[in-house]
C-alpha positions, 0 to 999 in steps of 0.5 A: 166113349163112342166108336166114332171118337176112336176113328177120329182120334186115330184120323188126327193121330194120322194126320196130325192136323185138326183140319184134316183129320176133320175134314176126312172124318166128316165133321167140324174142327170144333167138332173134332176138338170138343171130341178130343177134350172129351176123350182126354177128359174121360182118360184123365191124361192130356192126349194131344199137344197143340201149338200154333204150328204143330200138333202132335200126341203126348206119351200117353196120346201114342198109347191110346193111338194104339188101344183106338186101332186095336180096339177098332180091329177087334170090332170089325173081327167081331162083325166078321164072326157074328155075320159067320154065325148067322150066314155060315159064309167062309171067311176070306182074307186080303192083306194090304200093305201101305206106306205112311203117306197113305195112312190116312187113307188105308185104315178108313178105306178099310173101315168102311168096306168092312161095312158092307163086307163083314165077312171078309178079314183085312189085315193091314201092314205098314212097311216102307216102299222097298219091302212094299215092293217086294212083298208084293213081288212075293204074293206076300200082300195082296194089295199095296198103296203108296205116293209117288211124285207126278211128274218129278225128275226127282230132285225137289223134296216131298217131305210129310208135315211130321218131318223138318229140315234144319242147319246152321243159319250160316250153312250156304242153304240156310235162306234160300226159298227152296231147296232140291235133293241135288244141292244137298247132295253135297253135304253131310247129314245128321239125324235125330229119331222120333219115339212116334213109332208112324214118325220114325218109319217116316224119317225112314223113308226120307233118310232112303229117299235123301240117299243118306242111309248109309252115310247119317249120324245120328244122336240125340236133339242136343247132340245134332244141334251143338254138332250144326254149329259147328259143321256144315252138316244139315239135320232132319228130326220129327216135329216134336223137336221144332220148339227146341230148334226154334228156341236156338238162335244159331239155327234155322228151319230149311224151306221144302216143297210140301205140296202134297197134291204133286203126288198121288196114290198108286195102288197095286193089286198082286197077281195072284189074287183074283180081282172081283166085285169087292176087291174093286170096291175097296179099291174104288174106296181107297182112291175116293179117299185118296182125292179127299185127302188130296 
């Protein structure tokens, strides 16, 4: 097992698209593929379910996810004590704190900055805009990065490849090509949550961004669905549950705007952090990334 591998399993983790994930970690897709077969084959358990319109991790897939980032971490806290010992440099410390939109761009970026500056300790934070925002605020972060829609009046749906939208193949909304935040104002919402721990924070931030938080009902896949049939409630759920729905004749996938590319980056610095020649280097990385994603 090779250290390349982990941050190729954490890219696909991330992304949860082989392309993607291939694109971003500058190898093929069968490249990419042989590399997950190899890690499966060394583990001894399937790591990554695969179909032709998803992919996403197995139980034991969401735990290996884990050890790769926190054993990726380790080497770079590694890296920064031995250049200590070496260089007796004072280690510095920036904390940064991205939604999941920028989760693949956040942990890599920071990789490769740790590269050329060992010596200066990274700790990344996942949080949604809101507490985003406010730690920011606070002097709490020191650098935060998240996606913003350009342009948008706020009405058209950005959902990420991770989340789907569903109802009854009755339901008013059920074939039309696409849908906006104003007409489904007008309905109620059901939710169904995802054990992936970057799925949930992302349905999360969907229910937050639909302005459902305080009205959803929640239950299991087969509560939401037997519940569709009979309302005119639309649903939201994590890709792991798209056969399932597929698989039920009564209901039916509604049809977002996933283009990604209406959206961009915003980085934000704190005001109480000195801007200097390697804060601008990570930030520099961090939009470099941004554009290769995009």
């Amino acid at each position: 097992m090779r250290f390349e591998q982990l941050e190729q399993f954490i890219a696909l983790g991330m992304l949860r698209h082989f392309r993607q994930a291939a694109e971003q970690t500058k190898i093929s897709t069968s490249a990419l593929t042989r590399s997950i077969q190899t890690l499966e084959e060394e583990i001894g358990y399937e790591l990554v379910k695969r179909s032709t319109r998803s992919v996403h991790l197995t139980d034991a897939g969401e735990l290996f996810l884990d050890y790769a980032k926190n054993t990726l971490s380790e080497l770079a806290l590694t890296k920064q004590r031995i250049f200590q010992s070496i260089n007796g440099t004072i280690e510095k410390k920036l904390i940064i704190g991205y939604t999941n939109k920028a989760s693949s761009v956040v942990p890599i970026s920071c990789g490769q900055f740790l590269n050329q500056y060992p010596h200066i300790k990274i700790e990344m934070q996942l949080q949604d805009k809101q507490e985003l925002s406010r730690k920011l605020q606070q002097g709490e972060i020191d650098i935060s990065v998240y996606s913003q829609a350009i342009n948008s009046i706020g009405s058209d749906i950005h959902l990420p490849d991770q989340l789907i939208l569903f109802v009854s193949k009755y339901h008013p909304l059920a074939h039309k090509a696409d849908i906006s935040k104003q007409e489904l104002d007008h309905y109620p919402m059901f939710g169904c949550f995802s054990q992936s721990k970057p799925v949930q924070l992302m349905l999360n931030e969907a229910i937050d961004g639909l302005n459902k938080s305080s009205s959803i009902k929640v239950g299991s896949i087969e509560q939401v669905m037997a519940g569709l049939e009979k309302s005119d409630h639309f649903a939201i759920a994590g890709i792991e549950h798209t056969n399932a729905i597929a698989e039920n004749s009564n209901l039916i996938q509604l049809k977002t705007n996933k283009d990604l590319s209406r959206e961009q980056l915003i980085v934000q610095t704190s005001q109480k952090i000195e801007v200097g020649e390697h804060i601008e280097h990570l930030l520099s990385l961090i939009k470099k990334m941004a554009m290769t994603v995009n």
